[in-house]
LOTOR-447314 format. One record per residue (C-alpha): chain; x, y, z. Coordinates in nm, 2 decimals. Each point is the difference from the previous one (the first is absolute). Example, Ala and Ser with C-alpha at 12.3 -4.5 7.8 and 13.67 -1.06 7.14 Angstrom:
<atoms>
A;1.23;-0.45;0.78
A;0.14;0.34;-0.07
</atoms>
This chain:
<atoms>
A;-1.69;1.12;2.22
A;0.18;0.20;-0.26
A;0.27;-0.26;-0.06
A;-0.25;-0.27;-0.01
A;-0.23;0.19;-0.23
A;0.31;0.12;-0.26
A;0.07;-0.38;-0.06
A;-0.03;-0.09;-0.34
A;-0.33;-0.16;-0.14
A;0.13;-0.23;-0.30
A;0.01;-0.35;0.06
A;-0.32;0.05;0.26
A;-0.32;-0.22;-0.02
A;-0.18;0.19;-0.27
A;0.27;-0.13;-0.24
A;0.04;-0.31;0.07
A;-0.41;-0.04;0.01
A;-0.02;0.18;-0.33
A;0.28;-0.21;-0.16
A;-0.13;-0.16;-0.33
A;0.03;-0.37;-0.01
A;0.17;0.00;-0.34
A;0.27;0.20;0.13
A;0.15;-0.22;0.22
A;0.01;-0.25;-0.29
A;0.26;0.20;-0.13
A;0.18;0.07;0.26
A;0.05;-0.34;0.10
A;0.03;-0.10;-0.34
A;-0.33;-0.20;-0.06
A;0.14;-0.30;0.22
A;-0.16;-0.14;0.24
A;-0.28;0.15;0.02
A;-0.25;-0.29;-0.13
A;0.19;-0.31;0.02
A;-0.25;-0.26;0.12
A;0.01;-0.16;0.31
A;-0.19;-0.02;0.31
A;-0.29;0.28;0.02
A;0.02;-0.01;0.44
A;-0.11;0.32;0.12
A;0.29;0.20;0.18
A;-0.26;0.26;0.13
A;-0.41;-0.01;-0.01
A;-0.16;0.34;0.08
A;-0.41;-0.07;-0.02
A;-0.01;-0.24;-0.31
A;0.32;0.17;-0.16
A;0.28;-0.22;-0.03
A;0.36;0.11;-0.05
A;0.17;-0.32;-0.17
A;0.37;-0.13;0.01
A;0.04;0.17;-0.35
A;-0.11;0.33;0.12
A;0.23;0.03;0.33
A;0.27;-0.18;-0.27
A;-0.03;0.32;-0.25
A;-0.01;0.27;0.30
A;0.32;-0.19;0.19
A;0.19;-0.02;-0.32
A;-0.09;0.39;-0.06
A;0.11;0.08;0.36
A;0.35;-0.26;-0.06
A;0.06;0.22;-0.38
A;-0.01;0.32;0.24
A;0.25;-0.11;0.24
A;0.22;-0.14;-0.24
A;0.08;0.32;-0.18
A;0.07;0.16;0.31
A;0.28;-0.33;0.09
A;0.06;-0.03;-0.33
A;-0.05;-0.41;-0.01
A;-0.29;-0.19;0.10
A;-0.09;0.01;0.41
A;0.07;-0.32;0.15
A;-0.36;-0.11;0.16
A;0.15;0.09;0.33
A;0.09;0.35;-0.10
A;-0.33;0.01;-0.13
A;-0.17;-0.05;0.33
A;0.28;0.20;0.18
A;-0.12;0.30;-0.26
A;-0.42;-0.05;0.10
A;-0.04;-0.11;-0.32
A;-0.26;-0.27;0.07
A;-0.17;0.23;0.27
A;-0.08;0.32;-0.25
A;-0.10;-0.28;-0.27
A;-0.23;-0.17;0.19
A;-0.10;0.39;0.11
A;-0.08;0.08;-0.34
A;-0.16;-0.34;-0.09
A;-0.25;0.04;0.32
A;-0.07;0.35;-0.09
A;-0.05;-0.08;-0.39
A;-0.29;-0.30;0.09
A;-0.20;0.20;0.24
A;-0.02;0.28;-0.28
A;-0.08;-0.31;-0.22
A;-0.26;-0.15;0.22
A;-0.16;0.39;0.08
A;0.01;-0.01;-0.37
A;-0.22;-0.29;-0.01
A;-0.24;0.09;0.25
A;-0.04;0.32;-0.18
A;-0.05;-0.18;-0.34
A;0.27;0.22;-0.14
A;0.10;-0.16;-0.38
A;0.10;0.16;-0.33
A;-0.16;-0.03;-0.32
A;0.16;-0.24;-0.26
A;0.02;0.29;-0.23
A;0.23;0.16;0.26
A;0.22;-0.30;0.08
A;0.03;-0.03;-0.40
A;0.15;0.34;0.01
A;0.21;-0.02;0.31
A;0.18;-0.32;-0.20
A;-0.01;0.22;-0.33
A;0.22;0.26;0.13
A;0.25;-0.22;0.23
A;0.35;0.06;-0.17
A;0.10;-0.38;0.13
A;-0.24;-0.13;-0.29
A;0.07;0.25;-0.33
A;0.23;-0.10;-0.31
A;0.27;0.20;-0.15
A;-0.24;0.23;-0.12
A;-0.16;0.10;0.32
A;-0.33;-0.17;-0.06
A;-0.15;-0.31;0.22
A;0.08;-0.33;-0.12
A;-0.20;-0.26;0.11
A;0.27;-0.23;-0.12
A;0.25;0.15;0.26
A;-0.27;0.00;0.27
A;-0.06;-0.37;-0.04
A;0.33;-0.06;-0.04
A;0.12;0.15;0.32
A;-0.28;-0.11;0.23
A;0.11;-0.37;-0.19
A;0.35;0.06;0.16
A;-0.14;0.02;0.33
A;-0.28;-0.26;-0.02
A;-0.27;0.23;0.04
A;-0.34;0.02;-0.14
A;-0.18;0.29;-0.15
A;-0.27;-0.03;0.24
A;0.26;-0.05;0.29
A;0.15;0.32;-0.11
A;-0.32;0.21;-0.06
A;-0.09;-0.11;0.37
A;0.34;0.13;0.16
A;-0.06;0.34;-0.27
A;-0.37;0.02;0.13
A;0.13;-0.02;0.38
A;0.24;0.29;-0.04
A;-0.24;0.20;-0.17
A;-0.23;-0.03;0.28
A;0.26;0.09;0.22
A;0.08;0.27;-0.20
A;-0.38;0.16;0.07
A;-0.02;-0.07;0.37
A;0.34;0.21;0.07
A;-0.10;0.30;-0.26
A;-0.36;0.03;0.16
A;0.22;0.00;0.38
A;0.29;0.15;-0.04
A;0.01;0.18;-0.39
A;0.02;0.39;0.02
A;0.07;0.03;0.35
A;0.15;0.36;0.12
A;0.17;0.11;0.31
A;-0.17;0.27;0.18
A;0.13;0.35;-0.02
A;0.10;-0.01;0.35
A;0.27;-0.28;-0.05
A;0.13;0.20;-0.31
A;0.03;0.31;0.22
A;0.18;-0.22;0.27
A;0.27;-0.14;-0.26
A;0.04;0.33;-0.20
A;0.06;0.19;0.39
A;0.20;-0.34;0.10
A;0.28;0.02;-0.32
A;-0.05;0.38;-0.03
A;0.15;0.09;0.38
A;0.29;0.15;-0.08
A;0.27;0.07;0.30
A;0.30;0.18;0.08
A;0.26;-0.08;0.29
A;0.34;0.10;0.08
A;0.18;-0.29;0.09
A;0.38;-0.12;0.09
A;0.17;-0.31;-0.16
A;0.21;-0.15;0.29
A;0.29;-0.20;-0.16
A;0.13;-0.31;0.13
A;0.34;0.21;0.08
A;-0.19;0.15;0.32
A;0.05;-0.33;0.16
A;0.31;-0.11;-0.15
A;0.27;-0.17;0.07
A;-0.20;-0.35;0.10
A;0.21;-0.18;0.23
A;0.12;-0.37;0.03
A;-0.26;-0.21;0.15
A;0.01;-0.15;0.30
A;0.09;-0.44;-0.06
A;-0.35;-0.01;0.19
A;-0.19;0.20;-0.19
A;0.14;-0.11;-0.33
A;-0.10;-0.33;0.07
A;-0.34;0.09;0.11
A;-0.10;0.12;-0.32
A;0.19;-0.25;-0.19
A;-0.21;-0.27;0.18
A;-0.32;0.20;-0.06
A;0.07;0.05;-0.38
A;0.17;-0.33;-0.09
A;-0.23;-0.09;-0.24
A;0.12;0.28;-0.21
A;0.37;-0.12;0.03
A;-0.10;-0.39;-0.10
A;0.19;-0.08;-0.29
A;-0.26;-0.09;-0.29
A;0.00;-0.41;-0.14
A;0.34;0.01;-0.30
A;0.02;-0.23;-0.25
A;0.30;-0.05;-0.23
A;-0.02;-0.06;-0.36
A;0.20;-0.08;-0.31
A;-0.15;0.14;-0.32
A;0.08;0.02;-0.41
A;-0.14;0.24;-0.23
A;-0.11;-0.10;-0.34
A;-0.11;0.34;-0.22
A;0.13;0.12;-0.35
A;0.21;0.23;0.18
A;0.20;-0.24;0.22
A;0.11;-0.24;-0.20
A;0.06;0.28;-0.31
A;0.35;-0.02;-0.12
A;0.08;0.33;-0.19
A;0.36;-0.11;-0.06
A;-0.13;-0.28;-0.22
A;-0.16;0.25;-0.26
A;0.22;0.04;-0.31
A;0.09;0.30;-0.17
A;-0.17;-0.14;-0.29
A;-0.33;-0.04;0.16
A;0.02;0.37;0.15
A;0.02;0.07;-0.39
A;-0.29;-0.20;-0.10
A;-0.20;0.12;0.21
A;0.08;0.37;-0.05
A;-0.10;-0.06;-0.37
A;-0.30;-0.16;0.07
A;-0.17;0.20;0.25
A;0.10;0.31;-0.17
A;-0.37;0.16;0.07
A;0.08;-0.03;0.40
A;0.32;0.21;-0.02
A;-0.15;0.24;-0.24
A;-0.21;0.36;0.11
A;-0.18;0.03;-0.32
A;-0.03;0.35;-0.15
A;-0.23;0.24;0.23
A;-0.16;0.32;-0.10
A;-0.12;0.30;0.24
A;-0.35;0.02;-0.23
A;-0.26;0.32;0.04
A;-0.33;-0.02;-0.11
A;-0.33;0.26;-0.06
A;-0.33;-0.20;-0.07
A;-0.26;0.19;-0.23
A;-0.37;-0.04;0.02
A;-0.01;-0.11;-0.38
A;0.22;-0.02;-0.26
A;-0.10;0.39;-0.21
A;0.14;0.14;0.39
A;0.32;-0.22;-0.03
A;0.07;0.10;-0.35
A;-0.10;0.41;0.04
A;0.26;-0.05;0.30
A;0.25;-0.19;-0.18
A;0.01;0.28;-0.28
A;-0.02;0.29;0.27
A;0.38;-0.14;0.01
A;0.11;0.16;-0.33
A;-0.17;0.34;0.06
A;0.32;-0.03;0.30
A;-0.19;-0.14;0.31
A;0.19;-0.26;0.23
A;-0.11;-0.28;0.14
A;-0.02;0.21;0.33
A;-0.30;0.22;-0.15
A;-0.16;-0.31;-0.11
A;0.01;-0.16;0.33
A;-0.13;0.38;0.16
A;-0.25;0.04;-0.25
A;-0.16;-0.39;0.07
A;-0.03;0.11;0.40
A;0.31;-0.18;0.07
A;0.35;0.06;0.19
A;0.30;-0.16;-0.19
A;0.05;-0.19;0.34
A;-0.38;-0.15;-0.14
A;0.13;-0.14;-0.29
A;0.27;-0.24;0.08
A;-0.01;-0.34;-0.02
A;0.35;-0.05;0.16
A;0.24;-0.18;-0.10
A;-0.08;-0.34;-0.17
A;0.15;-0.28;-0.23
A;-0.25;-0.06;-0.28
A;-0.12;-0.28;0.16
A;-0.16;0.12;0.24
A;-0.21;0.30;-0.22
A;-0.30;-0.20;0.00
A;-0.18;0.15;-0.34
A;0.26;-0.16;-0.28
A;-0.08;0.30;-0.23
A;0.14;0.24;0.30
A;0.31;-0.19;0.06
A;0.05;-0.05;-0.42
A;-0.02;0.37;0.02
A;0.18;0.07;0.25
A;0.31;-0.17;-0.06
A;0.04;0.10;-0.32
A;-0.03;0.41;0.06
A;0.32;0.15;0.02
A;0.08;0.18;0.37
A;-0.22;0.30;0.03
A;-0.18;-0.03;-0.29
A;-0.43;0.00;-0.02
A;-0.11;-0.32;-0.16
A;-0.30;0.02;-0.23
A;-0.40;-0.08;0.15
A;0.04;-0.36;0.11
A;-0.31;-0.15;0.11
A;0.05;-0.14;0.36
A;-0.24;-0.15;0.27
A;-0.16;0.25;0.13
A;0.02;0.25;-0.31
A;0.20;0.14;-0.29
A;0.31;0.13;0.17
A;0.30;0.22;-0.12
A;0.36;-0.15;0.14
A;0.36;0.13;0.12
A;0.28;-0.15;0.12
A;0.22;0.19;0.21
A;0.23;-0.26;0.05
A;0.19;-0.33;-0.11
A;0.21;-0.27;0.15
A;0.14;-0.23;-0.21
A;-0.02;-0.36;0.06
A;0.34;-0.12;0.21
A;0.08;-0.36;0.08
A;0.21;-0.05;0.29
A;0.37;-0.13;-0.12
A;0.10;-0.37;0.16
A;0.26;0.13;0.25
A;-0.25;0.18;0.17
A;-0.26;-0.33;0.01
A;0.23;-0.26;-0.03
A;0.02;-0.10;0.43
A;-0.37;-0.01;-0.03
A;-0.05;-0.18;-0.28
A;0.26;-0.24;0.14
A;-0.24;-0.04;0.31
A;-0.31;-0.09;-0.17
A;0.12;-0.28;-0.21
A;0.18;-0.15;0.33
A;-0.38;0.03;0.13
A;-0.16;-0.16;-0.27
A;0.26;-0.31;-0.06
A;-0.06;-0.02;0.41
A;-0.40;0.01;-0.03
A;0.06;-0.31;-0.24
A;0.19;-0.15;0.25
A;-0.20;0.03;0.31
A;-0.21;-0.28;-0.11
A;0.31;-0.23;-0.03
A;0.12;0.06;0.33
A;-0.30;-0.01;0.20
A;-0.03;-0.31;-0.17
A;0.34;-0.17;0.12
A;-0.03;0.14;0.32
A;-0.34;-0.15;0.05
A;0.11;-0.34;-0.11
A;0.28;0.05;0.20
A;-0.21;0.00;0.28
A;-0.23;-0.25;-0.10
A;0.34;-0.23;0.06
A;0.05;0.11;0.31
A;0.23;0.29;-0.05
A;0.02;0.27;0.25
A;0.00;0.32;-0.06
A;0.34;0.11;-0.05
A;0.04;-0.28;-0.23
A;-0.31;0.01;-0.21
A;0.09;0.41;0.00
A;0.38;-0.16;-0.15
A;-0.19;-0.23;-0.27
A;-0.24;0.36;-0.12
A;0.30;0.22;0.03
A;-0.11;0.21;0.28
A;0.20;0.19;0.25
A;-0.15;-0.09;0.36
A;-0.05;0.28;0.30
A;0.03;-0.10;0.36
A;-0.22;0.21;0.28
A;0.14;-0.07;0.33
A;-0.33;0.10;0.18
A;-0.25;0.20;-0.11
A;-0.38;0.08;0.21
A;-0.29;0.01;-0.22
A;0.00;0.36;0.00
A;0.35;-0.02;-0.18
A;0.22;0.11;0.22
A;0.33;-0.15;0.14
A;0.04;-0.08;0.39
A;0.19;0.35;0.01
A;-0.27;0.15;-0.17
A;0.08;0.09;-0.35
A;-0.20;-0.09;-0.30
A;0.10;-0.25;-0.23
A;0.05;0.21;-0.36
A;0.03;-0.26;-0.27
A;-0.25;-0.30;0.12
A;-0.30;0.06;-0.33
A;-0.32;-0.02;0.03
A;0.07;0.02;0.40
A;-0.36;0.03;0.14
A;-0.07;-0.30;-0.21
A;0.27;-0.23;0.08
A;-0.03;0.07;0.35
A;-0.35;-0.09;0.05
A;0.09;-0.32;-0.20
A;0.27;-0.10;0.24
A;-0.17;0.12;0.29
A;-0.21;-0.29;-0.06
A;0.20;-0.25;-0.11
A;0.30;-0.20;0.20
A;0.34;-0.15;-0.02
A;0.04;-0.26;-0.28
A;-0.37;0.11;-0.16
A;0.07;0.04;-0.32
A;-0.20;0.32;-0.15
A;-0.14;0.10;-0.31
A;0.19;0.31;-0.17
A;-0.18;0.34;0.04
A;-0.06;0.19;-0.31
A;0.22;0.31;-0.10
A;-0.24;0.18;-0.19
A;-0.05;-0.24;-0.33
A;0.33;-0.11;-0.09
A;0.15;-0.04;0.30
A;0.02;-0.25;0.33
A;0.19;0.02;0.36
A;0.02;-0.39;0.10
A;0.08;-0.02;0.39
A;0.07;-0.23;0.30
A;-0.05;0.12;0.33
A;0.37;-0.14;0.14
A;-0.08;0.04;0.37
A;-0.29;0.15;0.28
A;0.10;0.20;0.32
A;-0.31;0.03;0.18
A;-0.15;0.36;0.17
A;0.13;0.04;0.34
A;0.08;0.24;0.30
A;0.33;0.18;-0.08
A;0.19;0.03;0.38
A;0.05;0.39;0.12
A;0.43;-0.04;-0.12
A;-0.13;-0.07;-0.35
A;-0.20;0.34;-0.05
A;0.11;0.24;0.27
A;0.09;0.27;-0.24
A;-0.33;0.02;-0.16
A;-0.19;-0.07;0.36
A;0.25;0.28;0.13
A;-0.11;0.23;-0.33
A;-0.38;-0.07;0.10
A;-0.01;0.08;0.32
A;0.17;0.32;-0.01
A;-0.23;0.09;-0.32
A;-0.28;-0.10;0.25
A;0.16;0.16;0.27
A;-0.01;0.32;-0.17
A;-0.34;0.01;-0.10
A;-0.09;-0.02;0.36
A;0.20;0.25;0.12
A;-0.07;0.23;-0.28
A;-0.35;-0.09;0.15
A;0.09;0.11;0.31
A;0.16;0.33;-0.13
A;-0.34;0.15;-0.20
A;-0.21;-0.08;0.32
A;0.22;0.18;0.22
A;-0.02;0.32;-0.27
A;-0.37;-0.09;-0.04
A;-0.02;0.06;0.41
A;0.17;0.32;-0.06
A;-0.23;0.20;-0.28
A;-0.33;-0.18;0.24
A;0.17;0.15;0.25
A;-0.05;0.34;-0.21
A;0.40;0.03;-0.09
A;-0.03;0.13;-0.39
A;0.08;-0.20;-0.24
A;0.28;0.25;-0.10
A;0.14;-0.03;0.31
A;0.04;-0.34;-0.01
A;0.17;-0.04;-0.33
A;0.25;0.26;0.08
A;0.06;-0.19;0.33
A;0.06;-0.33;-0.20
A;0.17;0.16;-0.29
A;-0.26;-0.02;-0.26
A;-0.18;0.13;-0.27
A;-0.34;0.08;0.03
A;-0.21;-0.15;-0.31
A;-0.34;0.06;-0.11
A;-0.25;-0.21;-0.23
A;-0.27;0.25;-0.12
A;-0.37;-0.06;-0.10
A;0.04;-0.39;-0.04
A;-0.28;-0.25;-0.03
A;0.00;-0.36;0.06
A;0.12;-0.05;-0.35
A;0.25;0.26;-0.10
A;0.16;-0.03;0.36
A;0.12;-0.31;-0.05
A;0.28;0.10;-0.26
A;0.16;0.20;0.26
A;-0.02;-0.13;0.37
A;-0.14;-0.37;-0.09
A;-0.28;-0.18;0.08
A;0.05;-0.04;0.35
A;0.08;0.42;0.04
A;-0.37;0.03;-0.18
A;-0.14;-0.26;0.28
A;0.17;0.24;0.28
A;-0.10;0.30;-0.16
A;-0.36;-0.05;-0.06
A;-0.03;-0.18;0.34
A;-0.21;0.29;0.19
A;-0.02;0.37;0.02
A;0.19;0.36;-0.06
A;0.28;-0.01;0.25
A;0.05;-0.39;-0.02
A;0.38;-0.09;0.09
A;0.05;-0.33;-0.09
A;0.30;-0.28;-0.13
A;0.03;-0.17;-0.31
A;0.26;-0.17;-0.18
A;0.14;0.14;-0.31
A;0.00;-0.10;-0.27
A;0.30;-0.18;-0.05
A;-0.01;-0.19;0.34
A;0.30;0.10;0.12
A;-0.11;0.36;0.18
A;-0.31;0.13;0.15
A;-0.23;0.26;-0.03
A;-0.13;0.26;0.27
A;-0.30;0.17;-0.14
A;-0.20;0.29;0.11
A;-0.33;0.09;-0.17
A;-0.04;0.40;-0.05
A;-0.27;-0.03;-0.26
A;-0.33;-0.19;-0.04
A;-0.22;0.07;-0.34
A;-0.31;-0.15;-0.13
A;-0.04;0.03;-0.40
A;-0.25;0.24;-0.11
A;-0.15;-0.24;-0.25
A;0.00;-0.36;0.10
A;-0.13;-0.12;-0.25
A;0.24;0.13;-0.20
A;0.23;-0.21;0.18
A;-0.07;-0.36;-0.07
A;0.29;-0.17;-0.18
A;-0.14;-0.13;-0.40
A;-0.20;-0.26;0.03
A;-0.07;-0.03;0.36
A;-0.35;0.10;0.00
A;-0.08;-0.30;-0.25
A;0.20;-0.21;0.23
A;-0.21;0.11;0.28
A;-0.29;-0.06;-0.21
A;0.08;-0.37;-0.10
A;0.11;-0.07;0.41
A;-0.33;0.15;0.05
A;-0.17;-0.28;-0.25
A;0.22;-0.25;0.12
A;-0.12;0.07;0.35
A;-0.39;-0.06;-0.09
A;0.10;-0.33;-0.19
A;0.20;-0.13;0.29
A;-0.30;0.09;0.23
A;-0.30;-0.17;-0.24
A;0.23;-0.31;-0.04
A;0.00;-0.02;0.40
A;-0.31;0.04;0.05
A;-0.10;-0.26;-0.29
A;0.26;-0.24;0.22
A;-0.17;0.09;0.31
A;-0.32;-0.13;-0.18
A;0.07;-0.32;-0.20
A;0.09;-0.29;0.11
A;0.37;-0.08;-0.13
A;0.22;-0.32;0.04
A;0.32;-0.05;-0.07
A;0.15;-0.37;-0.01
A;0.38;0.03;0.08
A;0.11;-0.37;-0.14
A;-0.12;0.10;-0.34
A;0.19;0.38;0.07
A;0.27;-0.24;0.09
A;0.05;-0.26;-0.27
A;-0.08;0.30;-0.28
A;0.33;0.19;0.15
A;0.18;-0.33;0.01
A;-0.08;-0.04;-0.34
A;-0.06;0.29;-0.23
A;0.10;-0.19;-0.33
</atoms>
């Protein structure tokens, strides 16, 4: 019940029931949403209907979710494989019998209200943050809505929007769940325990020829060599075809002159700075200077450390007030300027410091400058030979040749899986825009010509998939190492097993723990005063399972936290916080609160099924999916 009950609340039914219409037009960028066609029902509840365009919106929603978390839009299968059209048609039956309830309980709002409701929705304001009803007609044009089809769809969420606050709003847990949590996270327990290493039951021997192939033939799947494809590819960017050799001396000099302000640190001042409240303070301080104070005393005087009054170090650029940087950097080092009148104030100014302006000489810039005008002679010629390579292919070029024709060297790749690894398992470095291309050719086939994938913007990897080796079973010969490898890493987990039940057997047996690791050769360990949280740093999530798994005296087994040894615990302290309460992590007593609300909604909305009538019609759910353009 715990686990169940510290799940998190976001995404539950109270938000998706108290979404806002006009929100999901943004999201799903206004498309779609309206866009005329049939008005079949895809779910009645009572007289509410729930049209195509509705379960359209909400699927599309559901598809922009999944797609950020693949990255690409889901196939239609994948769709269905994630439940997508299961929790949409979910929310959609939930969202009509709240309508239809809504309707029987002659819930509305006002016009006034709706008015406002438009008013203040972002998706309709100008550039200066006010409605425009110019926008607003203008996007519900885009979609081929109507004002009175949106004010309908506004209206309906807004009606929503009262029958969940009246159920579910202001909801609180009872004390006596608190209390449980706050004694739940606040059990703190200490154990001594041993870490048995895998060394205890090392050396693994050589496995039997039986037994090897055994638990080759029950793991073979894991041995199957993935589907390889091989490819030849060319890379057209800036940076391959730049040729730095071709850059003159002369052009190195050019440029030099010409971009004089990019080799140049202009002049930089550390500046210091005292504001006054007005300008009679400012000038009493600024001839407090010839009766011999410093600028220190000034700084004191105004409630200020000297650390206070820097500005730090700065080109006069980047002073914004132009009277303080004209000042500034034309005060000689450690001098007090006169009252200059600055943003915030008449202010008295020092500079401590001065670093001339340097450029940097040609020797020292000259490889780089080099570099960027063979990039920028090669971003000119990108166009060109993308251009004869296309045509190349547009004749009936292959690769290699059109590659020839746009002066591009071409890569081979023998085989390579679409995870981008070689048959013996190493990664292919130098293939760009890997995940990309791979996905591309994963597709495609032998003699399909493909479209280039983009390199960023200037850039293009054109590819033909050369040959296919389809997945299959590798035979025992081809892998034995790594099945030999496996077995004894899986071999030694068991018997390290074995090994911390047989020391478990001894402390039940009332052998002291002590005892035991002096027997084995081992250094007794102890966590102290852990909780479920903190004790997970030091003996793992699966130590915290063991350890919290009953009462003072518990012996039990876990693994530690690497895998690779395991852990024999015994429990010598048990202590319930003083304060629960006290113990709840931030923010889990509003969580508890909203699972709480979210509870009540989920149960009205039942109950509201249980009592109206509601219909779905599949071949409408059906051709909707099939079509969600």
């Amino acid at each position: 019940m715990m686990n169940s009950l510290r799940k998190s609340v976001s995404g539950g039914a109270a938000k998706v029931l108290l979404g806002v219409v006009v929100v999901a037009f943004v999201v799903t960028g206004f498309s779609g949403f309206f866009d005329g066609g049939s008005s079949n029902a895809v779910i009645a509840a009572g007289d509410t209907e729930v049209t195509t365009q509705d379960y359209r919106l909400a699927y599309r929603q559901a598809e922009v979710q999944l797609s950020q978390q693949l990255r690409r839009r889901p196939t239609r299968e994948e769709a269905i494989e994630n439940g997508i059209d299961q929790r949409v048609l979910s929310q959609l039956v939930a969202e009509a019998v709240l309508d239809e309830q809504g309707r029987a309980l002659g819930l509305g709002m006002s016009e006034d209200r709706l008015a406002q409701l438009i008013a203040e929705d972002p998706s309709f304001h100008d550039q200066a943050g006010r409605f425009s009803r110019a926008t607003f007609r203008d996007l519900l044009g885009n979609v081929g809505m109507t004002e009175n089809d949106f004010i309908r769809n506004r209206e309906e969420a807004a009606v929503r929007s009262q029958i969940v606050d009246a159920v579910a709003e202001g909801a609180s847990a009872p004390n006596l769940v608190m209390q449980a949590f706050g004694l739940y996270d606040g059990e703190r327990r200490t154990a001594d325990y041993l870490t048995i290493p895998a060394s205890a039951v090392e050396p693994i021997a050589e496995p039997a020829e039986d037994a090897l192939q055994t638990y080759f033939e029950a793991n073979k799947q894991r041995y199957a060599a993935p589907e390889y494809r091989g490819l030849e590819y060319a890379t057209l960017t800036p940076e391959a075809i730049a040729d730095p050799a071709k850059v003159t001396e002369a052009q190195i000099q050019e440029a030099y002159a010409a971009d004089g302000a990019k080799f140049t640190t202009p002049e930089q001042r550390r500046v210091q700075q005292i504001v006054y409240p007005d300008k009679a303070a400012a000038d009493a301080a600024k001839a407090s200077l010839s009766a011999g104070k410093t600028f220190e005393d000034l700084a004191t005087e105004s409630g200020r450390s000297v650390a206070d009054t820097e500005l730090g170090l700065l080109a006069k650029s980047a002073i914004p007030a132009p009277a303080i940087a004209d000042a500034a950097f034309a005060l000689a080092p450690n001098t007090v300027s006169d009252v200059v009148e600055g943003l915030f104030g008449p202010v008295l100014l020092r500079v401590t410091e001065i670093q001339p302006e340097s450029r940097k000489p040609l020797a020292e810039v000259q490889d780089q400058i080099r570099t960027d005008i063979a990039l920028q002679a090669a971003s000119d010629e990108v166009r060109r030979a993308y251009d004869a390579y296309d045509a190349a292919r547009g004749g009936g070029a292959t690769l290699p040749e059109a590659a020839k024709e746009a002066g591009l060297p071409v890569k081979t790749i023998a085989a390579i899986s679409q995870s981008g690894q070689t048959p013996d398992g190493a990664i292919v470095p130098d293939l760009p825009v890997q995940q990309e291309v791979l996905q591309v050719a994963f597709d495609s086939d032998v003699g399909v010509e493909n479209a280039p994938v983009r390199i960023g913007t200037t850039g293009f990897v054109f590819f033909d998939v050369t040959k296919v080796d389809p997945a299959h079973e590798r035979p025992l010969a081809e892998v034995r190492d790594r099945v030999v490898t496996d077995w004894k890493t899986e071999e030694t987990r068991r018997l390290l097993g074995l090994k911390a039940e047989e020391l478990k057997k001894r402390l039940d047996a009332g052998e002291t723990l002590d005892a035991v690791a002096a027997s084995e050769q081992l250094a007794k360990q102890t966590v102290t005063a852990a909780t479920r949280r903190s004790g997970i740093t030091e003996i793992g999530e699966d130590g915290v399972r063991a350890l919290f798994s009953g009462p003072s005296g518990l012996v039990a087994i876990a693994d530690a936290v690497d895998g690779k040894a395991k852990l024999l615990f015994k429990v010598t302290q048990v202590a319930a916080p003083a304060d629960p309460l006290s113990n709840l992590p931030q923010g889990q007593g509003a969580q508890l609160d909203a699972m709480l609300s979210n509870d009540f909604l989920q149960a009205y909305v039942t109950r509201l099924r249980d009592d109206t009538p509601v219909v779905t019609y599949p071949a409408a759910i059906s051709a909707t999916q099939a079509s969600p353009q």
